[in-house]
Structures are given as structure tokens and as C-alpha cells.
Residue frames relative to the residue before (quaternion, step in Angstrom):
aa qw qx qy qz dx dy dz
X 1.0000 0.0000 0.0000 0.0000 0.00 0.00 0.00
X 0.2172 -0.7010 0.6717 0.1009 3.64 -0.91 0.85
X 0.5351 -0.6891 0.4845 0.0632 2.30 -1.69 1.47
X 0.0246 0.8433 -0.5072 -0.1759 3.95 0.29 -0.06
X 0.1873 -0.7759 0.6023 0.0155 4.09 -0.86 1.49
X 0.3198 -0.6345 0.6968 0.0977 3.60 -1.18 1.26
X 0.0699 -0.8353 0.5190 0.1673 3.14 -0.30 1.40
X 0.5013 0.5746 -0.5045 0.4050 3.75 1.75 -0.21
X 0.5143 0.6010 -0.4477 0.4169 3.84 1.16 -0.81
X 0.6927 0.5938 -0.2223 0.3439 3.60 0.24 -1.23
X 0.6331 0.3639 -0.2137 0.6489 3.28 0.98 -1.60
X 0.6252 0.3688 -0.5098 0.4618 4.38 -0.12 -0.59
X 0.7663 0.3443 -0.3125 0.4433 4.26 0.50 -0.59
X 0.4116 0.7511 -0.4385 0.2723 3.74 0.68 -0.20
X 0.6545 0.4834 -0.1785 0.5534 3.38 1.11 -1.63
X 0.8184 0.3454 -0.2649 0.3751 3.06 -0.30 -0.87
X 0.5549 0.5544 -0.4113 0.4642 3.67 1.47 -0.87
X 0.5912 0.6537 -0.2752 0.3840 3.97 1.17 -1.33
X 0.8275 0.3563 -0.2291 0.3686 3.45 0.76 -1.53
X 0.4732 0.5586 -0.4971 0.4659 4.09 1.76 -0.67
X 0.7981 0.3889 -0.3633 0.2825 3.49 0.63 -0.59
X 0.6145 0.4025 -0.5332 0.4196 3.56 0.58 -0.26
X 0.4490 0.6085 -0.5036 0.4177 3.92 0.96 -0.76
X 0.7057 0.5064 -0.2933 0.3993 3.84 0.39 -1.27
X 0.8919 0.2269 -0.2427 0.3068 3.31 0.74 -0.59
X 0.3384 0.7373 -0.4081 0.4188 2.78 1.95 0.19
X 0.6316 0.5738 -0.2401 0.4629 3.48 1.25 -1.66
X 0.6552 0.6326 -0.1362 0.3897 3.56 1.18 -1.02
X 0.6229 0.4876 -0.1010 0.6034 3.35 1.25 -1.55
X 0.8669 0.3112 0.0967 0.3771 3.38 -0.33 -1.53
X 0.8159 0.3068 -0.2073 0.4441 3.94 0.81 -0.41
X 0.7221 0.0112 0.1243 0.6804 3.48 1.32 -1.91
X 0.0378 0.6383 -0.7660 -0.0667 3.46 -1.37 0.83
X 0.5672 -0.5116 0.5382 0.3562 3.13 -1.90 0.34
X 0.0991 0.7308 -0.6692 -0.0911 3.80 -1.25 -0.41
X 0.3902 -0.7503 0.5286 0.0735 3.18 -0.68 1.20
X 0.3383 -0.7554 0.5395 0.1546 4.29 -0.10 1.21
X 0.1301 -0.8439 0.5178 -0.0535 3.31 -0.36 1.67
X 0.7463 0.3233 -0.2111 0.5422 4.18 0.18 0.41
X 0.4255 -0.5746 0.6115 0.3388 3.73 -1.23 -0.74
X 0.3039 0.8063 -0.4194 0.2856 3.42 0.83 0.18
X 0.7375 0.1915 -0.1255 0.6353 3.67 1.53 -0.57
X 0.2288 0.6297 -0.6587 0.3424 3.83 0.99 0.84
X 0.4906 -0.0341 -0.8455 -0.2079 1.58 -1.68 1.44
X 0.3885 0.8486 -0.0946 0.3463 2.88 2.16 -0.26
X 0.6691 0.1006 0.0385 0.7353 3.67 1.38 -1.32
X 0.0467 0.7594 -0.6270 -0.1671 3.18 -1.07 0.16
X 0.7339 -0.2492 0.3574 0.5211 3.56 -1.52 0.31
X 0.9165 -0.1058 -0.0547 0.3819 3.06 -1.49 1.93
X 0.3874 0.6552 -0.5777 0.2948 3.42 0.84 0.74
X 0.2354 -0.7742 0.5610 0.1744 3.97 -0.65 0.31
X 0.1927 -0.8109 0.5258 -0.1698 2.94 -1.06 1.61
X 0.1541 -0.8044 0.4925 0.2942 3.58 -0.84 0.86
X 0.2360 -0.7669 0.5653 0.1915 3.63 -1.06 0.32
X 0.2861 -0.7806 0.5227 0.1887 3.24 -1.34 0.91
X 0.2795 -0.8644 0.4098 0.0819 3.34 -0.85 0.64
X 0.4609 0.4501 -0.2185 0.7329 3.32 1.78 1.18
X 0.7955 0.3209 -0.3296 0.3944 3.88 -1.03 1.54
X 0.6942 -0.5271 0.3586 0.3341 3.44 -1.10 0.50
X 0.1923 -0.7056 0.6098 0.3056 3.62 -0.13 1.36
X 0.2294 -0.7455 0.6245 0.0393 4.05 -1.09 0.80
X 0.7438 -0.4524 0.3289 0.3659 3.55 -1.29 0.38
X 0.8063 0.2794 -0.1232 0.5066 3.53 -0.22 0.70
X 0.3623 0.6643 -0.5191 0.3973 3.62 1.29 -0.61
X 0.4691 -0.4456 0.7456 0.1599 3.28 -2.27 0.52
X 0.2719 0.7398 -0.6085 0.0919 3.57 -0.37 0.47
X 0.6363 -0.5043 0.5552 0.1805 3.45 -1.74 1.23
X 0.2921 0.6562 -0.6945 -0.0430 3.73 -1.20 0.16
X 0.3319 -0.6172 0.6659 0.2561 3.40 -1.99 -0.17
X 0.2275 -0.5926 0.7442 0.2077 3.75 -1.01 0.62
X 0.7477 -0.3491 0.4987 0.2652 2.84 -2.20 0.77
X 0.7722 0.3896 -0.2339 0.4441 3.75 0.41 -0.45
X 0.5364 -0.6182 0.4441 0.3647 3.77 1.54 0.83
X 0.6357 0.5029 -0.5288 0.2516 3.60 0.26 0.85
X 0.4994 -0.7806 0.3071 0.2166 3.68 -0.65 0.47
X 0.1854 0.9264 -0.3043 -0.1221 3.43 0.62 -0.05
X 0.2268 -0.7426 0.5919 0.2163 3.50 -0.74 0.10
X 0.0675 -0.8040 0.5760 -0.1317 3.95 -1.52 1.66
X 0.2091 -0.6831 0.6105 0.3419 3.07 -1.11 -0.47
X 0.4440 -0.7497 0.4300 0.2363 3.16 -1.08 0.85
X 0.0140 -0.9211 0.3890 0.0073 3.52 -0.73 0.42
X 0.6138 0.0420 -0.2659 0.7421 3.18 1.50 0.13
X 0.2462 -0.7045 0.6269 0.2239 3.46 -1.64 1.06
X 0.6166 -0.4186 0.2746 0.6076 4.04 -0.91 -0.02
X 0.7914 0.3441 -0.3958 0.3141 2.85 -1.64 0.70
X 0.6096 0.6218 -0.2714 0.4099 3.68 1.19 -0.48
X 0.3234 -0.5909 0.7263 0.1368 4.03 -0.62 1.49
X 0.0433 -0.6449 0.7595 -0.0732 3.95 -0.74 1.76
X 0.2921 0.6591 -0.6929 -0.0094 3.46 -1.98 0.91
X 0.1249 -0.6589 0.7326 0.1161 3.53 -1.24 0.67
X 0.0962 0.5606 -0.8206 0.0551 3.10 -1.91 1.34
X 0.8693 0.1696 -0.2169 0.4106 2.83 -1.52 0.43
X 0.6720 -0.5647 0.1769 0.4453 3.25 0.89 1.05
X 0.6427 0.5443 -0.2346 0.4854 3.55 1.15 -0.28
X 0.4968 -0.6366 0.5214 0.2760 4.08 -0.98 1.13
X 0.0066 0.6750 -0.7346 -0.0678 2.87 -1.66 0.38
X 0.1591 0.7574 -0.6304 -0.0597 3.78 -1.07 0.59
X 0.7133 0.1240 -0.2372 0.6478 3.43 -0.86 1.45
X 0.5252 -0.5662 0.4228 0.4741 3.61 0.45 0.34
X 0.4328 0.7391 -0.4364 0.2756 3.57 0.39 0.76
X 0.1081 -0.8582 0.4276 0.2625 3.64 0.03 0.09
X 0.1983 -0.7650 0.6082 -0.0743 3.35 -0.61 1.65
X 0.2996 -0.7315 0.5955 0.1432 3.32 -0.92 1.50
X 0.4205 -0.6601 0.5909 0.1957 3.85 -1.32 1.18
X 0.0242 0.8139 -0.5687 -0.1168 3.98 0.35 0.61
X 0.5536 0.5056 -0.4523 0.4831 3.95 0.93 0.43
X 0.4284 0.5795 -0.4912 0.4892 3.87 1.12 -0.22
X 0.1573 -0.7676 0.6213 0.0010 3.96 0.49 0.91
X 0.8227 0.1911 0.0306 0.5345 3.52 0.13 -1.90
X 0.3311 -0.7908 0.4951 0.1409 3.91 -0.79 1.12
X 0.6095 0.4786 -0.4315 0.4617 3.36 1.53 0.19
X 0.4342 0.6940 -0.2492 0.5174 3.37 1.42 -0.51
X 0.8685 -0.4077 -0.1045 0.2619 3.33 0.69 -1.12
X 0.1679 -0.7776 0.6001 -0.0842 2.80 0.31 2.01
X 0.0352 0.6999 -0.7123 -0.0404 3.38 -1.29 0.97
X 0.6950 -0.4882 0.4677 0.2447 3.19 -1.83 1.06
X 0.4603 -0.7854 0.3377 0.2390 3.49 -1.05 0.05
X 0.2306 0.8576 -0.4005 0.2258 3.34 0.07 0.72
X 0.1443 -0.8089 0.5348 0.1971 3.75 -1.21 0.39
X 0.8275 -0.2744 0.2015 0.4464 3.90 -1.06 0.55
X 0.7331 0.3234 -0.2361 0.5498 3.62 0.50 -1.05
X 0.4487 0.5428 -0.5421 0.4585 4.04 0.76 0.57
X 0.7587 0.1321 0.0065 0.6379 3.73 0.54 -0.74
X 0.7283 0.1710 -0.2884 0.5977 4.12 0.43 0.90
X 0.5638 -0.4618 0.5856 0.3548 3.50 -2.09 0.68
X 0.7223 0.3348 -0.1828 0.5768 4.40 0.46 -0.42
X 0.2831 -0.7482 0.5953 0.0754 2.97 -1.75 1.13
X 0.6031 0.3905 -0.4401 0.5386 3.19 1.38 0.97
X 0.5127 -0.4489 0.5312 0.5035 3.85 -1.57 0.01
X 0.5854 -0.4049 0.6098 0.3485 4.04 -1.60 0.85
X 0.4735 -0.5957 0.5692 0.3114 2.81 -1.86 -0.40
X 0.7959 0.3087 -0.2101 0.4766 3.34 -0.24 1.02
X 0.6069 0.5141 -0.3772 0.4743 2.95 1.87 0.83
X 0.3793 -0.6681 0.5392 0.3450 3.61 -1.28 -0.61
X 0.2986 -0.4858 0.7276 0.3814 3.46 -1.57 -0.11
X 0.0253 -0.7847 0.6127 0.0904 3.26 -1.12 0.03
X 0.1918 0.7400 -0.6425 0.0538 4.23 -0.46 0.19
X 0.4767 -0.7198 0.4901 0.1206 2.99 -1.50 0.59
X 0.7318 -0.5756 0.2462 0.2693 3.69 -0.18 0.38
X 0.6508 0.3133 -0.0847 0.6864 2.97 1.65 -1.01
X 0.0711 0.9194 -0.3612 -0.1384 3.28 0.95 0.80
X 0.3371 0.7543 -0.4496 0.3395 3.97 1.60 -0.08
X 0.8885 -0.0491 -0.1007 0.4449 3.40 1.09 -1.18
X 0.3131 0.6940 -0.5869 0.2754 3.75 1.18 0.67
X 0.4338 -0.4579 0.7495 0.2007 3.03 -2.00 1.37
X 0.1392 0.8365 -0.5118 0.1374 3.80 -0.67 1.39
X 0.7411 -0.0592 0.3369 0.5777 3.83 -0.80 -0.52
X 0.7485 0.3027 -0.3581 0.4689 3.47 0.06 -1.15
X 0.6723 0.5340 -0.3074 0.4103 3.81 0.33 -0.81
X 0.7710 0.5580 -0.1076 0.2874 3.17 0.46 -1.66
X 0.3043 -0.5191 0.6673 0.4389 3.04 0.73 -2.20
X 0.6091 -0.5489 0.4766 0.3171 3.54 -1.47 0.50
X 0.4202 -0.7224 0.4928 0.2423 3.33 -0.82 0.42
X 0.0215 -0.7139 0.6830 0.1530 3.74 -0.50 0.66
X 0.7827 -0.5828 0.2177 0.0183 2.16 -2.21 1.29
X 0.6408 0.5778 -0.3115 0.3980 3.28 1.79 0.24
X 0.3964 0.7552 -0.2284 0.4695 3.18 2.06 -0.04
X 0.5453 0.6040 -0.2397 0.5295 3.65 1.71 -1.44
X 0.0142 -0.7747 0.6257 -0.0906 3.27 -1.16 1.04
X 0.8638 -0.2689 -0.0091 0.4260 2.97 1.28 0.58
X 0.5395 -0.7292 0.3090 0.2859 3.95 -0.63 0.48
X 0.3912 -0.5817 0.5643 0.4360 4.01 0.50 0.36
X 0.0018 -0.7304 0.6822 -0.0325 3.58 -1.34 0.87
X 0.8280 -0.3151 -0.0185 0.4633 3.69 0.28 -0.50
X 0.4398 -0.7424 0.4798 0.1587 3.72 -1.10 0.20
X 0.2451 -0.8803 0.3817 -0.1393 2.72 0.34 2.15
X 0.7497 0.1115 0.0167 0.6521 3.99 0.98 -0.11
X 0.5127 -0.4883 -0.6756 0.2058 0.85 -2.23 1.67
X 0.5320 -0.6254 0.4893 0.2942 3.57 -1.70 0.42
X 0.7155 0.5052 -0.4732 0.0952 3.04 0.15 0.32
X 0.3294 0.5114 -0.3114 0.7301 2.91 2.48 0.83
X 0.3435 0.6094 -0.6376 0.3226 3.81 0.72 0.90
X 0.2780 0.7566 -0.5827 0.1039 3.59 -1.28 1.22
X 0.2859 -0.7984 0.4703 0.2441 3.58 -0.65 0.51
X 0.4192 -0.8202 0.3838 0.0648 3.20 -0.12 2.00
């Protein structure tokens, strides 16, 4: 059987077939990636193997979900909580930033996230976030590998802000 090519068809679809794709990966590369949510570390919010797009463009803000990489090629997902320049403490189970008390209205479940008390200079040489860094904790905060463990996150490490939760759908939400 022969096989018979329109090469004016071809050439009239080429362009347009050339430009959806660099657009696609441009959109792909450079705006939104997927990232699959690996642990429980941000229940109640993500759970284990939930899939999430991230954006990769805007002001990472207080509370944002944001993506990073550590020097050692792991990915994580956090929430931010102190940005640079912010004096972060929780007593009595309850934030403060700037001595201010700021209520966590995503702390859904209180066993989930009860956090211990403590301020910046317990686990750093400064009792504020640097410039160009983050606080970061996770949600589940009994067992997230966070800020306290890690180290603040600086801002070249961020790859991007959690934006919605696309899979399985019935855990579709725009974070």
C-alpha cells in the first residue's frame, strides 16, 4: 500500500503545528509544571501522591505553598511563614510575626498542627528571617522535615508557588 503526502497540506500545518508546540513548552518549561506531593508532611492540605500544578511567576506571600530544591537534589513542598525580614514565634501553640498574633486559618486539624514553642534564634544565630530567605513549616508540623530541620530556604532554591490540585479529582482545589 502506498502511502500518498500533501506536501502543500503539510507545509499549510507545519507552522502552526511548530508554534502550539514551542507555546506548549514554553507554558510547560517556564510558567506551570506538574509536581506530584510525596509524604504527609503537609496534611491537611496535600496528601501522599496528590498532583499539583506549580506556578513559576508572582510574589511568593505569607502562607503560599511553595516548591524548593536543597543543594542535595531534593524537592520539597511548605508553607511559608516567615518572609525576610520578619521576627517569627509560636507559643502556646499560636504564631506570632513582629510580635503580632496571626491566626493560621489552614491549621484545619489541631493534632496535625500543634507546634512546639519556639522563636528563630532557638534553631539560628538571628532572630529575624535574612534577606532573601524563607521560614518555611509544613502543616503537619509533628512530622515535617522543615525550616526547623533544614535551614531557611533562600529565595533562589524556590521554584515555584503551589497553585492548584489537579488529581485524583476528588482532591481538585485551587490553593
Amino acid at each position: 500500500m502506498k502511502v500518498h503526502v500533501d506536501k502543500q497540506k503539510l507545509k499549510k500545518w507545519s507552522g502552526p503545528f511548530v508554534l502550539a508546540l514551542v507555546i506548549a513548552l514554553f507554558i510547560r518549561f517556564f510558567l506551570v509544571t506538574p509536581l506530584e506531593v510525596n509524604g504527609n508532611s503537609m496534611l491537611p492540605a496535600l496528601h501522599d501522591h496528590d498532583e499539583v500544578l506549580v506556578r513559576h511567576y508572582g510574589t511568593i506571600k505569607r502562607f503560599d505553598i511553595v516548591t524548593f530544591k536543597l543543594a542535595n537534589g531534593e524537592t520539597y513542598i511548605k508553607r511559608v511563614i516567615g518572609l525576610p525580614g520578619d521576627e517569627i514565634k509560636y507559643e502556646n501553640n499560636q504564631l506570632y510575626v513582629n510580635q503580632k498574633k496571626v491566626p493560621e486559618k489552614f491549621l484545619t486539624d489541631p493534632n496535625l498542627g500543634e507546634t512546639s514553642d519556639f522563636t528563630l534564634d532557638d534553631f539560628f544565630t538571628t532572630t529575624k528571617v535574612p534577606a532573601r530567605k524563607y521560614f518555611v513549616l509544613g502543616d503537619n508540623r509533628r512530622i515535617s522535615q522543615d525550616s526547623r530541620t533544614l535551614g531557611m530556604v533562600d529565595e533562589t532554591c524556590i521554584s515555584g508557588r503551589a497553585w492548584i490540585i489537579y488529581w485524583p479529582i476528588w482532591h481538585f482545589k485551587v490553593l
